[in-house]
ZATOR-524493 format. One record per residue (C-alpha): x, y, z. Coordinates in steps of 0.5 Angstrom, whole numbers, plus 500, padded with zeros to 3 digits. Last residue first. Layout:
BEGIN
@east: X&north: Y&up: Z
...
END
This chain:
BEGIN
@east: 646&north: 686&up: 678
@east: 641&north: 692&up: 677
@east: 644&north: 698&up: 680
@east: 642&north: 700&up: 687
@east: 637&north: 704&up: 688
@east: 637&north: 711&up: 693
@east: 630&north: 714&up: 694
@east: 630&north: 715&up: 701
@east: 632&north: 723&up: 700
@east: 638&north: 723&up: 704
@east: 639&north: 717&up: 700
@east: 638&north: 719&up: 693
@east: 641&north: 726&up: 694
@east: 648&north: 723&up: 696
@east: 648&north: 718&up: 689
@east: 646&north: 725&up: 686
@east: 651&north: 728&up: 688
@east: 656&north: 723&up: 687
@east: 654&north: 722&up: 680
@east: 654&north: 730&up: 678
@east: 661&north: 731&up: 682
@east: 664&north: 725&up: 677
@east: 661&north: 726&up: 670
@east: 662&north: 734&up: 669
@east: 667&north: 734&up: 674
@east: 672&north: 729&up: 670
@east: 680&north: 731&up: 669
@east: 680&north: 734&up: 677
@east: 675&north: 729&up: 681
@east: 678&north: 724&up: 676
@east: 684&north: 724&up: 680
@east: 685&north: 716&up: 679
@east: 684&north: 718&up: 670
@east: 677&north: 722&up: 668
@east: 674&north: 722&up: 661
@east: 669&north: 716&up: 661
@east: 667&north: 717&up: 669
@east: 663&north: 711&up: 670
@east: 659&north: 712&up: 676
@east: 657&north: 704&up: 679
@east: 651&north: 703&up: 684
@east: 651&north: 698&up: 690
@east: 646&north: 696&up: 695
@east: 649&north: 689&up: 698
@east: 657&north: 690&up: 695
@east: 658&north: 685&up: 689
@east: 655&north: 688&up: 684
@east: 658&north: 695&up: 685
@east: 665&north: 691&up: 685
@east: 664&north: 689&up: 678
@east: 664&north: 696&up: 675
@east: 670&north: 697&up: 679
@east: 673&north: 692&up: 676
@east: 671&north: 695&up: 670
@east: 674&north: 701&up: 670
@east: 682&north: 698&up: 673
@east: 685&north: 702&up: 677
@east: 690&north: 707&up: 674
@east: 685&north: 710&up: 671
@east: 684&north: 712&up: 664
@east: 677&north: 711&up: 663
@east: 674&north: 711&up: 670
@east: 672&north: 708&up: 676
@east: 667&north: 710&up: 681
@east: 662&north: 706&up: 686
@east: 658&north: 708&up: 691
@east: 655&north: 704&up: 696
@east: 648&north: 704&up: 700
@east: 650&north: 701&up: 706
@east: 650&north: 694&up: 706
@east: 657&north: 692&up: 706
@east: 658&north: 684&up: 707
@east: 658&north: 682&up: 700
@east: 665&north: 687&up: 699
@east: 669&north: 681&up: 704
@east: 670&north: 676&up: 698
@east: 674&north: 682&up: 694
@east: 678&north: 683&up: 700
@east: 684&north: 683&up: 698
@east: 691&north: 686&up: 702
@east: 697&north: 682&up: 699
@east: 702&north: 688&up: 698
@east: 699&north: 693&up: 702
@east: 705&north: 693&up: 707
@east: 710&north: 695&up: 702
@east: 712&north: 693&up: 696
@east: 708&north: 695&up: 690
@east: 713&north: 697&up: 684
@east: 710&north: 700&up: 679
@east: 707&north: 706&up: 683
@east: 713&north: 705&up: 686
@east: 717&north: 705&up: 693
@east: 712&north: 701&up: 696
@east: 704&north: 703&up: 698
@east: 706&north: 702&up: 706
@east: 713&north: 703&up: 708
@east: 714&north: 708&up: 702
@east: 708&north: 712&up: 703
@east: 710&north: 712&up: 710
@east: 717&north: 715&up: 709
@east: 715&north: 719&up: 703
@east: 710&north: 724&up: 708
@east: 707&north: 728&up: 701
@east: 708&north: 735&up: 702
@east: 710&north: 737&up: 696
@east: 705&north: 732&up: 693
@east: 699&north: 734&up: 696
@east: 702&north: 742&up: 694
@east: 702&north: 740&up: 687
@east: 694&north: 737&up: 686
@east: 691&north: 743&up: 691
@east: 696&north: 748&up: 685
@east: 692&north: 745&up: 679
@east: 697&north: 740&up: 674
@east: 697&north: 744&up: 667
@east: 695&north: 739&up: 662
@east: 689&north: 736&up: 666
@east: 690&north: 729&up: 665
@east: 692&north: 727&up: 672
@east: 694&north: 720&up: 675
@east: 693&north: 715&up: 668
@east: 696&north: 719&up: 662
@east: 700&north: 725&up: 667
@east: 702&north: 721&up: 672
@east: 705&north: 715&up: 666
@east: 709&north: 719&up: 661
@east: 711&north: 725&up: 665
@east: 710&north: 723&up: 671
@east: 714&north: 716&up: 672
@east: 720&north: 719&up: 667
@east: 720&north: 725&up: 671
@east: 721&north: 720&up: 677
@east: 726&north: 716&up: 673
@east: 730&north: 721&up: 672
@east: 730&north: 724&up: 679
@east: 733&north: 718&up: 682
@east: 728&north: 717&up: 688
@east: 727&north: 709&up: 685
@east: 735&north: 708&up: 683
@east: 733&north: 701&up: 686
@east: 738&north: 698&up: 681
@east: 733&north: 694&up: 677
@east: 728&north: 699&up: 678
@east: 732&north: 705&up: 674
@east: 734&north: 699&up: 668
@east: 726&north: 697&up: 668
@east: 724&north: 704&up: 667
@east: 729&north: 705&up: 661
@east: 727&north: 699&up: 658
@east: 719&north: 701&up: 659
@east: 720&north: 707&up: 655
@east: 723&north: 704&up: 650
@east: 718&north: 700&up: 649
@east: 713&north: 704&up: 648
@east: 707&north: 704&up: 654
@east: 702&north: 698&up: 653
@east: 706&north: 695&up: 657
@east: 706&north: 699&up: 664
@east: 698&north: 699&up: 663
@east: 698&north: 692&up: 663
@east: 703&north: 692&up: 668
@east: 698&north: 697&up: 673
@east: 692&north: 692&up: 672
@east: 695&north: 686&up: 675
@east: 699&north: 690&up: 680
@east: 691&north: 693&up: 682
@east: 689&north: 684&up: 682
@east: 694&north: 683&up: 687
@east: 692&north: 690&up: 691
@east: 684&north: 687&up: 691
@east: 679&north: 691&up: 692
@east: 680&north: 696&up: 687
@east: 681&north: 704&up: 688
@east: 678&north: 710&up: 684
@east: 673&north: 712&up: 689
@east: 670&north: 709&up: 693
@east: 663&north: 712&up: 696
@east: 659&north: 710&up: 702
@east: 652&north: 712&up: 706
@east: 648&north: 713&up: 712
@east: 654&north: 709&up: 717
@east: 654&north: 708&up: 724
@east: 652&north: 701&up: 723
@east: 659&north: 701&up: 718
@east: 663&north: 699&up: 723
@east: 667&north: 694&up: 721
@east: 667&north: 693&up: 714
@east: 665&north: 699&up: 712
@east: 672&north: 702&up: 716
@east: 677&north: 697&up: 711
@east: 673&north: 699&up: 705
@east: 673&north: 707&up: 707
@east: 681&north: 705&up: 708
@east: 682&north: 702&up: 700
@east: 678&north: 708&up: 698
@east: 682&north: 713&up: 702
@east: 688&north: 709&up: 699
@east: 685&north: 711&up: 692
@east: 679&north: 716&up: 693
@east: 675&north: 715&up: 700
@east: 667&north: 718&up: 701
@east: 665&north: 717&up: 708
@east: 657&north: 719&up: 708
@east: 655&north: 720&up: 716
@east: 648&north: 723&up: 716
@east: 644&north: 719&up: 720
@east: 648&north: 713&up: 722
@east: 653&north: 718&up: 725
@east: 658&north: 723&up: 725
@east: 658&north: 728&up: 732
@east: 665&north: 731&up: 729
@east: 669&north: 727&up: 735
@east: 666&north: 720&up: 734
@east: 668&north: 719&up: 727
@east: 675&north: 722&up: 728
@east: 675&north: 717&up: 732
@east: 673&north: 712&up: 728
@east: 677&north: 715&up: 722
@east: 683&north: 713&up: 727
@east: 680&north: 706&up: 728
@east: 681&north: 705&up: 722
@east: 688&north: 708&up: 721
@east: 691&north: 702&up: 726
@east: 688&north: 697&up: 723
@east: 691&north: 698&up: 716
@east: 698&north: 699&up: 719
@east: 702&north: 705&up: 719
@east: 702&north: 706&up: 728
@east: 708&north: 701&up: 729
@east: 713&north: 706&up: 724
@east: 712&north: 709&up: 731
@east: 715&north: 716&up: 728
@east: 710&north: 721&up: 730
@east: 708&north: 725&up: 723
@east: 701&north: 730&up: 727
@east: 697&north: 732&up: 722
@east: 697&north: 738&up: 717
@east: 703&north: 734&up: 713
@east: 699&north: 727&up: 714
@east: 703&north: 723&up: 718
@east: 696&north: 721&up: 722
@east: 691&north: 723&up: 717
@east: 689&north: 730&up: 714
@east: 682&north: 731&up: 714
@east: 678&north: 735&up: 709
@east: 670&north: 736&up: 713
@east: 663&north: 736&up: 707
@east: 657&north: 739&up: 709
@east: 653&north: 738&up: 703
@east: 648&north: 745&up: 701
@east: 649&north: 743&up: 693
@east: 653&north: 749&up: 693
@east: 658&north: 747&up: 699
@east: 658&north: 741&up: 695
@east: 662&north: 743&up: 688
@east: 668&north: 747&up: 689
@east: 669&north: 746&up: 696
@east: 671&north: 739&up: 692
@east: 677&north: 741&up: 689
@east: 680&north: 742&up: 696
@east: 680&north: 734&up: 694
@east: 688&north: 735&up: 693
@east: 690&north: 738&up: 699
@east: 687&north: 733&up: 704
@east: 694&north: 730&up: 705
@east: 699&north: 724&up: 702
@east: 700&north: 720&up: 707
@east: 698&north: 714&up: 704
@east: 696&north: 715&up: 699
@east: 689&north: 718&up: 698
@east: 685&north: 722&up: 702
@east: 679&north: 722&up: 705
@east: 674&north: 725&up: 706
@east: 668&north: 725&up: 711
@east: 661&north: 727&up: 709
@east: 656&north: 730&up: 712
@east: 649&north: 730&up: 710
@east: 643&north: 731&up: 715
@east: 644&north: 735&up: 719
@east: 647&north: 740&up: 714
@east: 652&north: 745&up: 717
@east: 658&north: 748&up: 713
@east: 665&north: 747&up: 712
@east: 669&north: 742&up: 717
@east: 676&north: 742&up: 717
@east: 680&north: 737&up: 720
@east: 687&north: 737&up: 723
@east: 689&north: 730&up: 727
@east: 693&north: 730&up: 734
@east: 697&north: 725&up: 738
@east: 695&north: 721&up: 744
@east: 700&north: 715&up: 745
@east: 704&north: 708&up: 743
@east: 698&north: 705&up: 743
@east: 693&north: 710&up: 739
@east: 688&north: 715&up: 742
@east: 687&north: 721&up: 737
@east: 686&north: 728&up: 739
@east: 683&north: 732&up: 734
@east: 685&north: 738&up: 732
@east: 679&north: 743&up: 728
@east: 679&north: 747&up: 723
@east: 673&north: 751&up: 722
@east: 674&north: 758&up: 719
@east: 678&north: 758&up: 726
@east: 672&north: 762&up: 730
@east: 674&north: 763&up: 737
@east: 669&north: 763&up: 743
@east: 663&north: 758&up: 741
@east: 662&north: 752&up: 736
@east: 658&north: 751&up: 729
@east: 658&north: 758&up: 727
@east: 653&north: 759&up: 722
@east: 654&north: 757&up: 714
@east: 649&north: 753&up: 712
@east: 643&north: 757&up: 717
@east: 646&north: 764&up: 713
@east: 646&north: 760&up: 707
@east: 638&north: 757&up: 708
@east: 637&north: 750&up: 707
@east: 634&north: 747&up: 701
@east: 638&north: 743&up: 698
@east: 640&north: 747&up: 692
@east: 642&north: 752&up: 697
@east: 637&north: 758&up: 699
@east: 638&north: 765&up: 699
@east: 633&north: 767&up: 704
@east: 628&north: 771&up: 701
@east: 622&north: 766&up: 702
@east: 624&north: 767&up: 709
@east: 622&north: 775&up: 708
@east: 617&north: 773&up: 705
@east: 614&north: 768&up: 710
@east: 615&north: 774&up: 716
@east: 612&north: 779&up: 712
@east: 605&north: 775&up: 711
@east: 606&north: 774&up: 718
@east: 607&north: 781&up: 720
@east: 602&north: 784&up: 715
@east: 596&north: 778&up: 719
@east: 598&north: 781&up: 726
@east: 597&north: 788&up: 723
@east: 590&north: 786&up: 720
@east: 588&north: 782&up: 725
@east: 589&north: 789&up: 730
END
């Protein structure tokens, strides 16, 4: 009988030995089971979002389940959508990170009301408070992780309720719009001079939708500073094809050259003192965001760390994954694992 027993336990362990594992040790069949009853919908999820003109709904999908790691994405902008991070399914799901895409409010997949009263900075932090509540995200496996517009929001949301946060990542956005413009017009000047007349001409005259100007804009600068990839991924594409260019217009402005909107003062770069999570910073090489701000942002932060990206631009998740998925990875592995330590000021 000891014998049997013995056999049906040594059995048990080999066969869990077995089990295809991720690289964060948890097994894909646990990675991957359903999370909710009834109807499997691949993860997709409808939020409700309580807002002061009324109750509207946000899409979200989460992939995966770790119970200590989850991280929340968040698009750029604003108004764009998830699509263009979708190149993260690519990288966390194999590392064992549950990671959930998020339209947010007038984003193409999410609900688009036309209350220009719900675009404001304010507004969008307490619908990723919201969200946050929804998806059972908390101090203990919470990482927010923002890309441009998304970074600026990430800030926003560390600086009011970062007590439910395990970790934070900006990537690609500075704190500072003023110091963003600054930036932004160096670039514009390093470009022939030519190219900046014919730009000028087309500004002056407001002709910002003209098609000229918007393949001048692409070609010359999207394609140096946005995406370096010679040929556009299809995710990147399709974010541009549904971007919501009224609220992007009301708040970034009509340009990238030619900020205007509601963003137009914002700047907390005396506020990053007050963030004490452990922060991720990202800059890159040809970013429209200039690098080594971001650097300096790292050091302003309590516990921060910088992840330089020497071959990536603003999409740097796209044009330098051999830099940027390693980087943030390991930041994650770190302070799941209680080993995170910031860089050194």
């Amino acid at each position: 009988m000891k014998k049997i027993i013995l056999f049906l336990f040594t059995a048990i362990i080999i066969v869990a030995c077995n089990r295809p594992q991720t690289k964060n040790n948890i097994s894909v069949q646990d990675y991957f089971a359903p999370q909710d009853s009834g109807v499997q919908s691949a993860g997709v999820k409808m939020i409700p979002i309580t807002t002061p003109v009324g109750t509207f709904k946000v899409w979200t999908k989460t992939i995966g389940n770790n119970p200590t790691i989850k991280v929340l994405l968040l698009h750029g902008g604003p108004a764009m959508t998830h699509e263009y991070m979708e190149c993260f399914e690519s990288f966390f799901p194999h590392e064992g990170f549950e990671m959930i895409e998020y339209d947010q409010l007038g984003s193409f997949y999410s609900d688009q009301p036309k209350d220009s009263s719900l675009w404001t900075t304010a507004r969008f932090v307490e619908e990723v408070e919201q969200v946050r509540k929804a998806l059972g995200l908390d101090k203990s496996n919470f990482y927010l992780l923002g890309n441009s517009w998304g970074g600026l929001l990430a800030m926003e949301y560390a600086l009011k309720y970062q007590d439910n946060l395990k970790g934070l990542i900006i990537c690609n956005m500075m704190a500072s719009i003023p110091e963003y413009e600054k930036y932004n017009m160096k670039l514009r000047s390093q470009m022939r001079r030519s190219l900046v007349d014919s730009l000028q001409a087309y500004e002056d005259k407001g002709m910002y939708d003209d098609t000229t100007y918007q393949s001048l804009v692409i070609n010359e600068y999207y394609k140096q500073h946005l995406c370096r990839l010679a040929e556009w991924p299809d995710p990147v594409l399709r974010t541009f094809k549904h971007v919501n260019n009224e609220i992007y217009v009301m708040m970034q402005g009509p340009s990238e050259f030619k900020t205007g909107g509601r963003l137009l003062h914002w700047d907390r770069s005396k506020d990053l003192s007050q963030i004490k999570v452990p922060t991720l910073i990202v800059g890159a090489h040809y970013d429209t965001m200039d690098p080594d701000y971001m650097k300096w942002m790292s050091t302003q932060v309590q516990q921060g760390r910088y992840l330089y990206c020497p071959e990536g631009s603003h999409l740097a998740m796209w044009d330098d994954q051999k830099h940027f998925y390693p980087g943030i990875i390991q930041f994650i592995k770190d302070v799941d694992g209680g080993s995170f330590s910031a860089d050194k000021k």
